[in-house]
C-alpha positions in Angstrom: 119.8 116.0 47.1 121.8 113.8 45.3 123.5 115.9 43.4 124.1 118.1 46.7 125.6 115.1 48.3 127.8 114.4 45.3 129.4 118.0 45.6 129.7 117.9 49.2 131.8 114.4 48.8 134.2 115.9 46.0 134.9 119.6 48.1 135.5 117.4 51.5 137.6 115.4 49.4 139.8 118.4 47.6 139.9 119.9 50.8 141.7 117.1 52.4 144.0 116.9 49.7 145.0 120.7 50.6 145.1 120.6 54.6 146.3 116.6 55.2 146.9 117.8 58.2 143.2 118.5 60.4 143.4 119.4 63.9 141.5 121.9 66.3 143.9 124.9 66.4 143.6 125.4 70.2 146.0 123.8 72.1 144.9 121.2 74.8 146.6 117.7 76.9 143.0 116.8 78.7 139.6 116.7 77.5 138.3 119.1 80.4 141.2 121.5 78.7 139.8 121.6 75.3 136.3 122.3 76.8 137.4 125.3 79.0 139.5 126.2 75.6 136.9 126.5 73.5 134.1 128.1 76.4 137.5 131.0 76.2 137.6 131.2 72.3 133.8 132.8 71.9 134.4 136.4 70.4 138.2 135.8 70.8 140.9 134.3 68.4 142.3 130.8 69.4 145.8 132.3 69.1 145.0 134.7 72.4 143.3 131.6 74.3 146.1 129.4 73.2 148.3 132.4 75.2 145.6 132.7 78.5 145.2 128.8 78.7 149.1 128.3 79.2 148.5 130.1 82.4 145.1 129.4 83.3 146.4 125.7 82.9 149.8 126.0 84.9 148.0 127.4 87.6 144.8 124.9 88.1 146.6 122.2 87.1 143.1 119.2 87.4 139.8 119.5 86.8 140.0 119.7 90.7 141.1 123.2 91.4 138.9 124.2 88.8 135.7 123.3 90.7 137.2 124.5 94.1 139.1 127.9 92.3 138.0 131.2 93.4 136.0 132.3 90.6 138.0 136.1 90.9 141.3 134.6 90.6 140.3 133.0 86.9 138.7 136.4 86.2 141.6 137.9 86.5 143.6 135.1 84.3 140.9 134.7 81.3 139.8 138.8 81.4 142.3 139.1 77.7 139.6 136.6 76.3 136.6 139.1 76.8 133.0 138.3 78.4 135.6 137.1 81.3 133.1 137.2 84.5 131.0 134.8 81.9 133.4 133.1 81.6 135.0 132.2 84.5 131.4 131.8 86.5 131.0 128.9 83.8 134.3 127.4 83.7 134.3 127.3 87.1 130.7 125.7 87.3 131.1 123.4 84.5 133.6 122.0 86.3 131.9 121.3 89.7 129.5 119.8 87.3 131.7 117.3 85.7 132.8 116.1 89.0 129.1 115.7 91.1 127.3 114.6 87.8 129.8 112.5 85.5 132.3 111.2 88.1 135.0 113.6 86.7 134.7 112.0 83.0 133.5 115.2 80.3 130.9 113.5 79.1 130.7 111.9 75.6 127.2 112.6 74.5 124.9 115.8 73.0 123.2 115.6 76.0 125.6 115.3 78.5 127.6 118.2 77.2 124.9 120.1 76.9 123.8 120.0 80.8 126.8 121.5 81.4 127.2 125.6 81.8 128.2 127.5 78.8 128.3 124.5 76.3 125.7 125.2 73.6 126.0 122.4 70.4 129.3 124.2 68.7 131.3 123.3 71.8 129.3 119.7 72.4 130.1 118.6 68.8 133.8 120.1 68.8 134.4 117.6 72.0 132.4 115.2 70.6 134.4 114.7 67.5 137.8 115.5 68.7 137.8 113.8 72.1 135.5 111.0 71.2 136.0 110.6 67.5 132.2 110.3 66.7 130.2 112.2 63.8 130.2 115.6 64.3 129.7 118.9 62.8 130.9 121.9 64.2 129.0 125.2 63.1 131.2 127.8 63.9 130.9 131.1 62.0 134.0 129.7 59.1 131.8 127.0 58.3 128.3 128.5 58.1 129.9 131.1 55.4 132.0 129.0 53.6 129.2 126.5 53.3 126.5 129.3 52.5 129.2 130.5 49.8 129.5 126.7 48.3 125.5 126.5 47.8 126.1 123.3 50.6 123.7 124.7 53.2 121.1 128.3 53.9 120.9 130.9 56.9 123.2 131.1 59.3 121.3 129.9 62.3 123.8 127.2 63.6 121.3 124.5 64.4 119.7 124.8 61.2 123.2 125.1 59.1 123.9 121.6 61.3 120.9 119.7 60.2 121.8 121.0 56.5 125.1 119.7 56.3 124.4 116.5 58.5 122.0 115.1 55.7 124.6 115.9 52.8 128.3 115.2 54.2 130.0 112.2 54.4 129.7 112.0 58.5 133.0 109.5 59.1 135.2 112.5 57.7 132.4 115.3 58.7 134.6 116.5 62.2 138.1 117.3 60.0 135.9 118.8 57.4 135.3 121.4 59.8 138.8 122.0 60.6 139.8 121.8 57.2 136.9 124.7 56.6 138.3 126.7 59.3 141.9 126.5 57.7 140.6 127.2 54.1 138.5 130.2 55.6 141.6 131.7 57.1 143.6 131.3 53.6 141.2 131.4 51.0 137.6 132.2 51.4 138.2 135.3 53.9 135.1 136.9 54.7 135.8 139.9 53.2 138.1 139.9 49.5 137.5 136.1 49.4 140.6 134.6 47.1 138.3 133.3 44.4 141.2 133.2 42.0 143.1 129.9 41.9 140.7 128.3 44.5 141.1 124.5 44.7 136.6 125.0 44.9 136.3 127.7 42.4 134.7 125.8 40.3 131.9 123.8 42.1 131.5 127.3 44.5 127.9 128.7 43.7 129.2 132.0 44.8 132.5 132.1 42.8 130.3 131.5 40.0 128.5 134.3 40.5 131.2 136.3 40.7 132.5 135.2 37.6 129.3 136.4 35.9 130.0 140.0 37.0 
């Protein structure tokens, strides 16, 4: 474990020294925003939610007309994001919910987020650690293959890949990590082709070794 720990320390580290820069790539100015953002981006790319949610936001402008919208007329704003009747039922009833339950505040714990429609633990840790700024890890599908590939973590059951990587990774920088992953899974370790040449992990990645050995 130590040794696992060691290796997790040194690949957040060389990936902060690549991407300096860590930030969620949707685009949000309220907490409520980045919840609804992220309940759009399942099976859809944050480019086309940042697009939808320039709308969506112009035209329910507070948490407010969220709760009171008419759940058609954000159908027919969100339907470019897919699952869109989903959707809006949940964006819509998430937001009643922040209102009657946590006084209009998006609530800063697991199990506050987690009461509320559509918000499994991705979501709850991705608000969590950018709203809030407490330890967080965020399991989206980047991160559970880039950390399967790096021999950091097993499966790719979210929960489990969580619990894996909150017992090895340095949890005060564990948040941007995940952004950083997201980044370096969009440049580098693509899930198909991965880049293995010239990359800054190549050669503390388990599965660039193995490629290697080909």
């Amino acid at each position: 474990m130590v040794a696992v720990k060691s290796r997790a320390e040194e690949i957040v580290s060389r990936l902060e020294r690549v991407y300096p820069g860590a930030q969620c790539s949707l685009e949000y100015e309220k907490p409520y925003e980045l919840l609804i953002a992220v309940r759009l981006s399942a099976q859809c790319t944050d480019a086309r939610v940042n697009i939808v949610t320039k709308e969506l936001f112009r035209r329910f402008p507070t948490l407010e007309s969220f709760a009171e919208a008419d759940v058609a007329k954000v159908e027919e704003i969100v339907k470019p994001c897919g699952l869109f009747r989903t959707k809006a039922a949940s964006i819509v009833e998430l937001s009643k919910k922040i209102i009657s339950d946590f006084g209009g505040k998006v609530p800063d714990t697991m199990e506050g987020l987690l009461s509320l429609p559509g918000v499994g633990r991705k979501t709850a840790n991705l608000i969590l650690g950018d709203v809030y700024k407490q330890p967080a890890v965020v399991t989206d599908t980047h991160c559970i293959r880039i950390c399967g590939r790096l021999g950091l973590s097993e499966g790719t059951d979210p929960a489990r890949v969580e619990k894996q990587l909150r017992e090895i990774l340095p949890m005060d920088r564990a948040s941007d990590f995940c952004h950083r992953i997201v980044n370096f899974g969009r440049d580098t370790c693509t899930a198909r082709n991965p880049k293995c040449g010239g990359c800054p992990l190549g050669d503390i990645c388990e599965y660039g070794g193995k490629r290697d050995k080909k």
